[in-house]
BAPA-320411 format. One line per field, with one value per residue: residue in three letters; x, y, z of N, C-alpha, C, O in turn; residue number from 0. Coordinates in steps of 0.1 Angstrom, whole numbers, plus 2048, in hexadecimal, padded with zeros to 3 digits. Example, Ala and Ser with C-alpha at 12.3 -4.5 7.8 and 13.67 -1.06 7.14 Angstrom:
! BAPA-320411
kero: ala;ser $
nxx: 884;880 $
nyy: 7C7;7EA $
nzz: 84E;847 $
caxx: 87B;889 $
cayy: 7D3;7F5 $
cazz: 84E;847 $
cxx: 884;881 $
cyy: 7DF;800 $
czz: 84E;84F $
oxx: 88E;886 $
oyy: 7DF;80B $
ozz: 855;850 $
torkol: 0;1 $
This chain:
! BAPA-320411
kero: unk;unk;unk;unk;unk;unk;unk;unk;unk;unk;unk;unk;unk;unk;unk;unk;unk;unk;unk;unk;unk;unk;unk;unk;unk;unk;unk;unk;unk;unk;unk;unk;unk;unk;unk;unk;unk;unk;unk;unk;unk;unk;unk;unk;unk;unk;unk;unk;unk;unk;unk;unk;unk;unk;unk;unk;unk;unk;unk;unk;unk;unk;unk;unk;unk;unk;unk;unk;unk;unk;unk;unk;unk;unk;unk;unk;unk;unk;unk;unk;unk;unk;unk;unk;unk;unk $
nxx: 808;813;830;854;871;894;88E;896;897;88F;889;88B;8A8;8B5;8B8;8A7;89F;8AB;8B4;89A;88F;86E;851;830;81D;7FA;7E0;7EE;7F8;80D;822;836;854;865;880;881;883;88A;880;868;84D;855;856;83D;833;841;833;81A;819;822;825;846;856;869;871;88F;898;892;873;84C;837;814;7F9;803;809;81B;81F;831;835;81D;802;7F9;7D8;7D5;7E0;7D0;7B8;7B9;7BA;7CE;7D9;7E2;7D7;7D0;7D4;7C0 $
nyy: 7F4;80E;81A;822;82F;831;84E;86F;891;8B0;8CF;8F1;8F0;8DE;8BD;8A1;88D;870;859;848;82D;817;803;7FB;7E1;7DD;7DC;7DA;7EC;805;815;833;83A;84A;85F;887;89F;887;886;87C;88E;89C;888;87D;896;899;884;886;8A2;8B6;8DD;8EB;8D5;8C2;8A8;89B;884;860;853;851;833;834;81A;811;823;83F;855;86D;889;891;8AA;8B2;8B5;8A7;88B;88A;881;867;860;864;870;890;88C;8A0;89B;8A9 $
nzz: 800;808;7FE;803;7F4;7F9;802;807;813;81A;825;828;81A;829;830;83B;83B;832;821;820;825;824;82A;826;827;817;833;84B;867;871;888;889;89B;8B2;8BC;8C6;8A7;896;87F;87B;879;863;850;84D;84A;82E;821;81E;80B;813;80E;80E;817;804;7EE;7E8;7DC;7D5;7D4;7DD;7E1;7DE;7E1;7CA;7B8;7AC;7C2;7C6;7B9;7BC;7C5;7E5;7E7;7D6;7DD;7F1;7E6;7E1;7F8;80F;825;83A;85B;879;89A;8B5 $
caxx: 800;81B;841;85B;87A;89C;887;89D;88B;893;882;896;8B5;8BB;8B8;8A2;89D;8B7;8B7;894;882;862;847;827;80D;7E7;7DB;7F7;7F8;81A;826;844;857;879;888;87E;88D;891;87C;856;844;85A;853;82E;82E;843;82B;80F;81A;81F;82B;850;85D;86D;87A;898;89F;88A;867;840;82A;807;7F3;80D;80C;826;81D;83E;837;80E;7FF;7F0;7CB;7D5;7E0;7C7;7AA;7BE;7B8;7DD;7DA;7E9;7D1;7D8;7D1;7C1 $
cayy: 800;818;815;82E;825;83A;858;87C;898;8BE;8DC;8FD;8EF;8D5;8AF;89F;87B;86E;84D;83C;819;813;7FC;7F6;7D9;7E1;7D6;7DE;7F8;805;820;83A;840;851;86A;890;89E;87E;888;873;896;8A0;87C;87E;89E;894;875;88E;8A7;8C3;8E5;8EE;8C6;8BD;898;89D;877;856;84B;84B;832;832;80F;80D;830;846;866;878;897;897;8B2;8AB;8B1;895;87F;887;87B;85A;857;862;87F;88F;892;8A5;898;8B8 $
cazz: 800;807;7FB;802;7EF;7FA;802;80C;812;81D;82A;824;81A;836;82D;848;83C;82F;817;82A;81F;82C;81E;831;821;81C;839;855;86D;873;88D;88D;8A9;8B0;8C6;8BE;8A2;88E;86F;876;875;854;845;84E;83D;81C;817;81C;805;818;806;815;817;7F6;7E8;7DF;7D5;7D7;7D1;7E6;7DF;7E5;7D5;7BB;7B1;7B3;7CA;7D1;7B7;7BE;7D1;7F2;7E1;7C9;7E4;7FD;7DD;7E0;804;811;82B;849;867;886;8A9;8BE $
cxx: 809;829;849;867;888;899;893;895;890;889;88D;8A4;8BA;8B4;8B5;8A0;8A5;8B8;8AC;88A;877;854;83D;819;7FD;7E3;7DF;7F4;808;81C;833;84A;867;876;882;887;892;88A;86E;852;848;855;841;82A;834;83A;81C;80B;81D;82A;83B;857;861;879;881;89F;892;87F;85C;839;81E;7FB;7F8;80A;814;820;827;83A;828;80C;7F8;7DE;7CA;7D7;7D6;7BB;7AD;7BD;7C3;7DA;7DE;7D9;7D3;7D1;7CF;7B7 $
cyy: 80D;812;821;825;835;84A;865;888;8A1;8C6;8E5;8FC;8E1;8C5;8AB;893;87B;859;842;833;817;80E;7F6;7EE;7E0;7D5;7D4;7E8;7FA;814;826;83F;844;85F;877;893;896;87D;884;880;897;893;87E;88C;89E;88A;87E;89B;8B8;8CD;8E8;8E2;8C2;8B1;89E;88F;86D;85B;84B;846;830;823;813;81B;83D;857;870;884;89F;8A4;8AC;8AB;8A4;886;87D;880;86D;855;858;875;881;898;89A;8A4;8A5;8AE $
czz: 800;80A;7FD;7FE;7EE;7FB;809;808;817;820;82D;824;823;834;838;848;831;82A;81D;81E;824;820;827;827;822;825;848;859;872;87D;88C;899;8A4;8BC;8BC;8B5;893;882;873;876;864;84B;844;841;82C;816;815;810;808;813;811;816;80B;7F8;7E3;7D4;7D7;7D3;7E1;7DB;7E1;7DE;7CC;7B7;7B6;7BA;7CB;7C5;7B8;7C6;7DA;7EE;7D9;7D3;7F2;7F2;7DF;7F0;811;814;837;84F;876;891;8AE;8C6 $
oxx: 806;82D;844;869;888;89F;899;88E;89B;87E;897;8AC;8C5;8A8;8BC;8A0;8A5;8BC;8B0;883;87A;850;840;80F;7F7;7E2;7D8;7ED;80E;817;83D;844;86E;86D;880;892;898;88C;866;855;840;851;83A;824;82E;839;815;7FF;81B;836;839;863;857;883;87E;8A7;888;87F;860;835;81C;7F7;7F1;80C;814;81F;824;83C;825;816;7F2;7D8;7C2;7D1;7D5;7B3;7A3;7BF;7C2;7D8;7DF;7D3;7DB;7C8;7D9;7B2 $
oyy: 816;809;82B;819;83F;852;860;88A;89D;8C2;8E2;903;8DC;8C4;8AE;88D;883;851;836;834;814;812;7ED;7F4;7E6;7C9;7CE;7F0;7F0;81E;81E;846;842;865;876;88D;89A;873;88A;880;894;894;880;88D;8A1;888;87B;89F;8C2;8C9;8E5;8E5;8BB;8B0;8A8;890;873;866;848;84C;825;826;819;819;842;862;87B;88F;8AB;8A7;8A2;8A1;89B;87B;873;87A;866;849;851;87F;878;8A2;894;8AB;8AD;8B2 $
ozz: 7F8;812;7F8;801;7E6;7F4;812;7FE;81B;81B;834;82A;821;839;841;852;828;831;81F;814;830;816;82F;822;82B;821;850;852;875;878;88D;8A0;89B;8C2;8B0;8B6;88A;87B;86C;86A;85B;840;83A;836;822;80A;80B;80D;801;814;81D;818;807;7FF;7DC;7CA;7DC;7CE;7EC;7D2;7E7;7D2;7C4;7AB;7C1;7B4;7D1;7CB;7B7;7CD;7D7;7F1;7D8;7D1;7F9;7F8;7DF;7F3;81B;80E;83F;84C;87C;893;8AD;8D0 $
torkol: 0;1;2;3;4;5;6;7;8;9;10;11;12;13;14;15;16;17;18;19;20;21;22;23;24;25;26;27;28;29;30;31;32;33;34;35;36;37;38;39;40;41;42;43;44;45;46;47;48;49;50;51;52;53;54;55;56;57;58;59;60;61;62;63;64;65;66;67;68;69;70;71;72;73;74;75;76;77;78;79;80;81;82;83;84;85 $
């Protein structure tokens, strides 16, 4: 369902993820954890699309379709959005 394949990513110059793999089946629930700092908001928002986060290298996919240059309208019609816990 979703593939990330050598993903690197930036926000104003500064390289925040840095060469990541991640591949979660339809049908899995998967959690991120890590110490502050270590990128899961920045990845959350590169897979979401969010303006100011730019691929600089690798591949998202969403059911076999590649998302990394969609916009977040395009990938929220597919089902693929960020929510915010308040």
């Amino acid at each position: 369902m979703l593939k990330i394949k050598d993903l690197h990513a930036e926000i104003d110059g500064k390289e925040i993820i840095k060469g990541l793999n991640l591949e979660v089946p339809k049908g899995e629930v998967h959690a991120i954890m890590g110490p502050n700092g270590s990128g899961k908001s920045t990845l959350s928002y590169v897979i979401a699309g969010r303006d100011g986060y730019d691929v600089t290298k690798g591949s998202i996919e969403f059911d076999g379709q590649d998302i990394t240059d969609m916009d977040p309208d395009e990938r929220a019609a597919l089902g693929l959005f960020l929510g915010f816990q308040y």
